[in-house]
C-alpha positions as CSV (number, residue, x, y, z in Angstrom):
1,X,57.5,109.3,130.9
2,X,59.4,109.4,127.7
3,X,56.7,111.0,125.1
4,X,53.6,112.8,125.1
5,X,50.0,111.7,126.1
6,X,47.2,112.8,124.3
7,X,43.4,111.4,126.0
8,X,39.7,112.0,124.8
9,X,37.9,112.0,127.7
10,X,33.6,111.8,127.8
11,X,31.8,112.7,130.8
12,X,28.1,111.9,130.9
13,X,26.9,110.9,134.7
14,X,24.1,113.6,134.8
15,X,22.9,116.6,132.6
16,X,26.4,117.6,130.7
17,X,27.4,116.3,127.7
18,X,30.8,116.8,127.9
19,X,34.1,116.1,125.7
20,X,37.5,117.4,125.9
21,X,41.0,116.6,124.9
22,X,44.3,116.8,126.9
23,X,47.4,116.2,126.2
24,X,50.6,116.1,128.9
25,X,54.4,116.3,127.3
26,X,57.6,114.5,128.0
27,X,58.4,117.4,130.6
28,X,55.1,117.1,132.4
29,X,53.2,120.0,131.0
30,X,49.7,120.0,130.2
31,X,47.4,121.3,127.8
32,X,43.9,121.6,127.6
33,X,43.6,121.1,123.4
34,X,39.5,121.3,123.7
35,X,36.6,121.6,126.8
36,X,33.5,121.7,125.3
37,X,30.4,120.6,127.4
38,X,26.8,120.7,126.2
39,X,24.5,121.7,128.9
40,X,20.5,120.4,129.4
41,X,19.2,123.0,131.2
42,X,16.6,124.0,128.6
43,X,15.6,119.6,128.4
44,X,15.2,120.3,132.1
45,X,13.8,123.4,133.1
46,X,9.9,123.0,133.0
47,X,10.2,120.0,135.1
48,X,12.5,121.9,137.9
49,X,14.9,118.9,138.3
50,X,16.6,116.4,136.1
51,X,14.6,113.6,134.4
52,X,17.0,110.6,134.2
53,X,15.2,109.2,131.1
54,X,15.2,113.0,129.2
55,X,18.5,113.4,130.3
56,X,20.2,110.0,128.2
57,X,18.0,111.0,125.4
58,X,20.1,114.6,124.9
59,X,23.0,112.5,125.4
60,X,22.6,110.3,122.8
61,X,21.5,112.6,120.5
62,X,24.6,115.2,121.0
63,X,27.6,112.9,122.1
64,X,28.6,112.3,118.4
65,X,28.5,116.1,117.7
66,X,30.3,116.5,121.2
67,X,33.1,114.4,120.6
68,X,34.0,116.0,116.8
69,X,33.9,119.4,118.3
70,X,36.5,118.3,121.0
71,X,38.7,116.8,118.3
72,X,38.2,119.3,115.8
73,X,39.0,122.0,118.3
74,X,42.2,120.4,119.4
75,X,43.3,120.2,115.7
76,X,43.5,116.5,115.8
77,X,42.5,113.4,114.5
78,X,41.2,109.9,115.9
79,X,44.8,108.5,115.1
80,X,46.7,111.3,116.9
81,X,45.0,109.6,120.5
82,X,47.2,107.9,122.8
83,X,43.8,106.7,124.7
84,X,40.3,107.2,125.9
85,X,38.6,107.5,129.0
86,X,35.1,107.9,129.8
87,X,32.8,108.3,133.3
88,X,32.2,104.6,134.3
89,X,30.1,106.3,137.3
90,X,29.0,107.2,139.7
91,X,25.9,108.7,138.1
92,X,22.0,108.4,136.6
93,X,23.0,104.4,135.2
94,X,21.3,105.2,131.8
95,X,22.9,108.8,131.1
96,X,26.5,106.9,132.3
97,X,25.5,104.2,129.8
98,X,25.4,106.6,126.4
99,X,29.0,108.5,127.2
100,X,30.9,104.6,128.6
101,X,29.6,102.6,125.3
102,X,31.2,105.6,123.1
103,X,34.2,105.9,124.7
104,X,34.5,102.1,124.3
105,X,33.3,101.9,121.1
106,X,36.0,104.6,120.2
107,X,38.9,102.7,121.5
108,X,38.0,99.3,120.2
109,X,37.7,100.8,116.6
110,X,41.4,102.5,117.2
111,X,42.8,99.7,119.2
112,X,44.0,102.1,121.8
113,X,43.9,101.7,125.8
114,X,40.2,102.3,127.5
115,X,40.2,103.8,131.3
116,X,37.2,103.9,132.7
117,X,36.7,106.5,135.1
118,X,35.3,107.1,138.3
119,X,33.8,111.0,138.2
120,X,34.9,111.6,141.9
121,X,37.8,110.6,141.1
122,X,37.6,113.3,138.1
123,X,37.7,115.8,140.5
124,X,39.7,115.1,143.1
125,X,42.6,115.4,140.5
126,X,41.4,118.0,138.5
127,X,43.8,120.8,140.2
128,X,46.7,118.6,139.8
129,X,46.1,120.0,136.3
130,X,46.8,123.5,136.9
131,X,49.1,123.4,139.7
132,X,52.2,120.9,140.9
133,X,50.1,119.2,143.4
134,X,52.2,116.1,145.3
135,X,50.1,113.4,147.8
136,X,49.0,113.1,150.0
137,X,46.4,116.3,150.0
138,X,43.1,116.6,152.1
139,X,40.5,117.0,149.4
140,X,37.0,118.6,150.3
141,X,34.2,117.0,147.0
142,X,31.5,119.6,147.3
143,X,29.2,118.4,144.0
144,X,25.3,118.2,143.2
145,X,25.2,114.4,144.5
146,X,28.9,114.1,147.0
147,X,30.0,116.3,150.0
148,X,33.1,114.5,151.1
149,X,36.9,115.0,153.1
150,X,39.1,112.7,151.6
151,X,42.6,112.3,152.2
152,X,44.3,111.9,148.9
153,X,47.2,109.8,149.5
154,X,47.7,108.9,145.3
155,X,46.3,108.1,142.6
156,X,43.4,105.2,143.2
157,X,44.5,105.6,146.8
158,X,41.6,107.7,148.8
159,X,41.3,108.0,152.6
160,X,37.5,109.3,153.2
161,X,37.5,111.2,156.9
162,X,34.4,112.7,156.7
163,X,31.0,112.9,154.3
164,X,27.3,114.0,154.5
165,X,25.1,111.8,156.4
166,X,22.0,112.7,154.2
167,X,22.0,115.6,151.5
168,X,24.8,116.7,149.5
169,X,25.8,120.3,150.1
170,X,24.8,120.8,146.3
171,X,21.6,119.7,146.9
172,X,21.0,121.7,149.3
173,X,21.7,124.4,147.5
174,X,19.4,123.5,144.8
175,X,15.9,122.6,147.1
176,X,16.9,125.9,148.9
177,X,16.8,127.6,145.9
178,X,14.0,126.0,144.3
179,X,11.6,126.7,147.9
180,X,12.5,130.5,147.3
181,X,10.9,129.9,143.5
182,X,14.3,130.4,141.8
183,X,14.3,128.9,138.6
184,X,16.2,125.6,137.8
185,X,19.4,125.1,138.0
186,X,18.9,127.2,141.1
187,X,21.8,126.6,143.3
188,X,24.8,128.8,141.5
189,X,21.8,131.5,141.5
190,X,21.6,132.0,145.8
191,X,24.7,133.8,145.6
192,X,23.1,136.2,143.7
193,X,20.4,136.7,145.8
194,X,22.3,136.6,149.0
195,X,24.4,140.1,148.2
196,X,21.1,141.2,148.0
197,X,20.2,140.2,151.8
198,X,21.1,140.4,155.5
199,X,23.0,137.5,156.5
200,X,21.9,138.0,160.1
201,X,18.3,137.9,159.4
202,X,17.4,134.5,160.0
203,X,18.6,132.4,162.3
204,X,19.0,128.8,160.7
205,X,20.1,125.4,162.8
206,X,23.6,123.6,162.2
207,X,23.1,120.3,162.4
208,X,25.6,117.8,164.3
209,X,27.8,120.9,164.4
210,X,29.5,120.4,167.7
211,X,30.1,116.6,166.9
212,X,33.2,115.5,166.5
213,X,34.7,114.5,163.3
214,X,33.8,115.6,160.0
215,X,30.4,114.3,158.7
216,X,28.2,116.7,157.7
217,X,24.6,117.3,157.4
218,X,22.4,119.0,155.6
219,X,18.4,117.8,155.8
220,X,17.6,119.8,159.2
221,X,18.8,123.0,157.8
222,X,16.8,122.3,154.6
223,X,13.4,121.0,156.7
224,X,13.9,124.9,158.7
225,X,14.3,127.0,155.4
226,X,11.1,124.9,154.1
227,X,9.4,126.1,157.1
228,X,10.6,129.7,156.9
229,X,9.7,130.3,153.2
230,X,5.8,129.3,153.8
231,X,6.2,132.7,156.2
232,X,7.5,134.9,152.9
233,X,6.0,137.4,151.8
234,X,8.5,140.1,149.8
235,X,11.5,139.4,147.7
236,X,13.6,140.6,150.4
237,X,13.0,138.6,152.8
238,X,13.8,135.8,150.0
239,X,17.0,137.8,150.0
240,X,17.9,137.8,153.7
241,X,17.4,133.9,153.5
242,X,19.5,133.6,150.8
243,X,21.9,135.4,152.7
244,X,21.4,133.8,156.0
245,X,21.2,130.6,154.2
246,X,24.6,130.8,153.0
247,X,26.4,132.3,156.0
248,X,25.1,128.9,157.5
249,X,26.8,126.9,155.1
250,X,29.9,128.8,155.4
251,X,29.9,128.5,159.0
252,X,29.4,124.9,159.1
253,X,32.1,124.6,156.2
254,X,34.5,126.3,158.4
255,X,34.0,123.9,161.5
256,X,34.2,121.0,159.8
257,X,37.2,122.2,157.3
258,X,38.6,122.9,160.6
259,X,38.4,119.5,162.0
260,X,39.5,118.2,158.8
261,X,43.0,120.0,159.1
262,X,43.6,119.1,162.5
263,X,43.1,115.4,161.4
264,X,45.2,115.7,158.6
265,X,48.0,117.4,160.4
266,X,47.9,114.9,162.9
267,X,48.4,111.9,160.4
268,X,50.6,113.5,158.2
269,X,53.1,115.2,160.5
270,X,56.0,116.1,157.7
271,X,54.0,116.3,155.1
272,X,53.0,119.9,153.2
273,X,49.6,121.0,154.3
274,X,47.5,121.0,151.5
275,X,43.7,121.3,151.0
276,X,42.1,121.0,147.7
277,X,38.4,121.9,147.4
278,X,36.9,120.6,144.1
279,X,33.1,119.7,142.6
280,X,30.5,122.2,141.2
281,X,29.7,124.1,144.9
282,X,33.7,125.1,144.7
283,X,32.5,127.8,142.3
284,X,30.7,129.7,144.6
285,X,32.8,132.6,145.3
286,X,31.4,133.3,149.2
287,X,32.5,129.3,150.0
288,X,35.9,130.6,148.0
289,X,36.7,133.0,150.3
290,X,35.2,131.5,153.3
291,X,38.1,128.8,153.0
292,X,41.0,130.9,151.8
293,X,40.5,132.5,155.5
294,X,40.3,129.4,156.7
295,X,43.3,128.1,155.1
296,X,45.6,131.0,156.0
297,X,44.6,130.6,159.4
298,X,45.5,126.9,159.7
299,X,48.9,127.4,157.4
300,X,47.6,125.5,154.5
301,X,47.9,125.9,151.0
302,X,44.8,125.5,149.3
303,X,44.3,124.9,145.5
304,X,40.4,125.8,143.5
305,X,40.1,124.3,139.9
306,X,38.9,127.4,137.6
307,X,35.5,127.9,137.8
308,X,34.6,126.5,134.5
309,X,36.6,123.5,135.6
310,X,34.2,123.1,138.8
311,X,31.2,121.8,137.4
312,X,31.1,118.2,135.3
313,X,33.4,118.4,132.3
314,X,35.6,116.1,130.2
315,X,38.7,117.7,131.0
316,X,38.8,116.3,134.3
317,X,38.0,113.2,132.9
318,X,40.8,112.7,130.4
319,X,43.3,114.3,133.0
320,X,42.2,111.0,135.1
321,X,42.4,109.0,132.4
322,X,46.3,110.5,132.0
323,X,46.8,110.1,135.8
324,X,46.0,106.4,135.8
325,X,47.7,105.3,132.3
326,X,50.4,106.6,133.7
327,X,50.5,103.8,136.7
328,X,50.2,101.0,134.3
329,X,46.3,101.0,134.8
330,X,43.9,100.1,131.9
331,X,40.5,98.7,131.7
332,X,38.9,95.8,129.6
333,X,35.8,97.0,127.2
334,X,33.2,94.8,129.3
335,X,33.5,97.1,131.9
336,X,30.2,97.9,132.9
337,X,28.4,101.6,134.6
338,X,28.3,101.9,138.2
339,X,25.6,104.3,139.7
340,X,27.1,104.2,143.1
341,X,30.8,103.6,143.1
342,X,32.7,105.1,146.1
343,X,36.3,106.3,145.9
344,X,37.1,104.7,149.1
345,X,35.7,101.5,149.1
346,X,36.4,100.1,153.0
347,X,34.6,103.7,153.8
348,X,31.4,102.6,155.7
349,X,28.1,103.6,154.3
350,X,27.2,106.8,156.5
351,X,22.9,107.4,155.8
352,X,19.6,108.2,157.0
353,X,18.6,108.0,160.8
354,X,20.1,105.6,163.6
355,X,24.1,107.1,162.1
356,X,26.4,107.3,164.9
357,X,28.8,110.1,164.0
């Protein structure tokens, strides 16, 4: 690359409104000019779960102001863009809808490229940002909707070895919450609670633990805790199933993280062992240190994004948009939202009861 790159990127596939510009240099530095996401937690609250329909409605009505903030925070103009990308999906279709028609609408008006970006994709790169990251890497997606291994082998080029065969591990974290009556968003809030418990209180199951491979899944352990909190009757016992709750997760994360190495190692014989953990559960600080163990004791090298860079933002967006200009790779402004849109399309479509692991 012979000159800067300088990308808007808009993230809107759930409840952030999100805009952010990045640029990368001639020498391959990068620089985070603006970040600023507008959450709907308030929009969302008194119904204990995102509404699809309220959700696009806060979208449209702050991505304008959004977007100006982002620009005016990185000191520059429209003109000053090399490019702009924008979620394409996966996501809620009509909240993906409000965030892909202004990127689009941006780029057609400045005649500059479009990328259209798939969010996994978002954060499976997203470290590559703050460290010098080279393929292939085992990547472990731990977000609100996703709970996936992937072997990242480049950019567009994603092996998955492993995902949930029901609920995503953020999920989990949110009904959990949301049966011990903590308030929406409940899920970052059970670490809070747990330091508060005894992790060897309850007893809670591991489902398909001692299968081989590296699906996941979440539903039994969530049907137990449902069963356990109509039994509650203190706040500390909420506390010791926090606590128990999350030692559970950590276990099963280190089994399966486990198996995941040992796959990758085997595939990848010369290559440097590195495991990236990415998505909005990578914040959690217990899951954190529960895989930096794990990591040292398997001789990998693992990589977190920041913790603000964890959750849905449009940093990780433009930083995809960057990746993917970079090969050659634009998009035409017809291109359309796609609720579900894998990142490794031959991956077979792992669901409900009758799976075979």
């Amino acid at each position: 690359m012979n000159k800067s790159l300088t990308f808007l990127g808009i993230e809107t596939s759930c409840d952030e409104t999100a805009a952010a510009v990045v640029q990368k240099d001639s020498q391959g530095n990068v620089k985070i000019l603006s970040n600023i996401v507008s959450s709907q937690i308030d929009e969302h609250l008194k119904f204990g779960g995102v509404v699809p329909e309220n959700a696009a409605r806060a979208h449209a009505e702050k991505i304008d102001i959004i977007i100006k903030k982002a620009l005016q925070k990185s000191k520059l103009s429209f003109k000053d863009l090399d490019g702009v990308a924008a979620t394409a999906g996966p996501g809620l279709l009509v909240c993906l809808m409000i965030g892909l028609s202004a990127g689009k609408s941006i780029a057609a008006i400045l005649k500059k490229p479009f990328l259209a970006i798939n969010h996994l994709e978002g954060h499976a790169l997203t470290a590559r940002i703050f460290n010098k990251i080279s393929f292939p890497y085992l990547l472990l997606l731990i977000s609100g909707g996703h709970t996936q291994f992937l072997i990242v082998e480049g950019v567009g080029k994603y092996k998955r070895i492993g995902t949930t065969i029901d609920d995503a591990l953020g999920e989990t974290f949110d009904k959990t919450a949301k049966m011990l009556g903590i308030e929406f968003p409940g899920g970052p809030k059970i670490e809070k609670f747990a330091k508060l418990g005894d992790e060897n209180f309850f007893n809670l199951p591991k489902p398909i633990i001692h299968h081989p491979g590296c699906n996941l899944s979440f539903a039994g352990l969530k049907t137990a805790i449902l069963q356990i909190t109509r039994t509650i009757k203190n706040q500390k016992q909420k506390n010791d199933l926090a606590a128990s709750f999350q030692k559970t997760i950590n276990e099963i994360l280190y089994l399966k993280c486990k198996n995941a190495m040992k796959q990758f190692t085997n595939q990848y014989k010369n290559k440097n062992k590195i495991f990236v953990i990415s998505g909005g559960v990578a914040s959690n600080k217990s899951i954190r240190k529960n895989l930096d163990d794990l990591s040292i004791e398997m001789n990998f090298k693992n990589f977190f994004p920041p913790i603000e860079f964890c959750s849905d933002n449009g940093t990780m967006i433009a930083w995809a948009g960057i990746e993917r200009f970079e090969k050659g790779i634009k998009d035409k402004l017809d291109v359309i939202a796609k609720p579900r849109w894998p990142l490794d399309p031959s991956a077979a479509f792992l669901k409900g009861a009758g799976v075979k692991y």
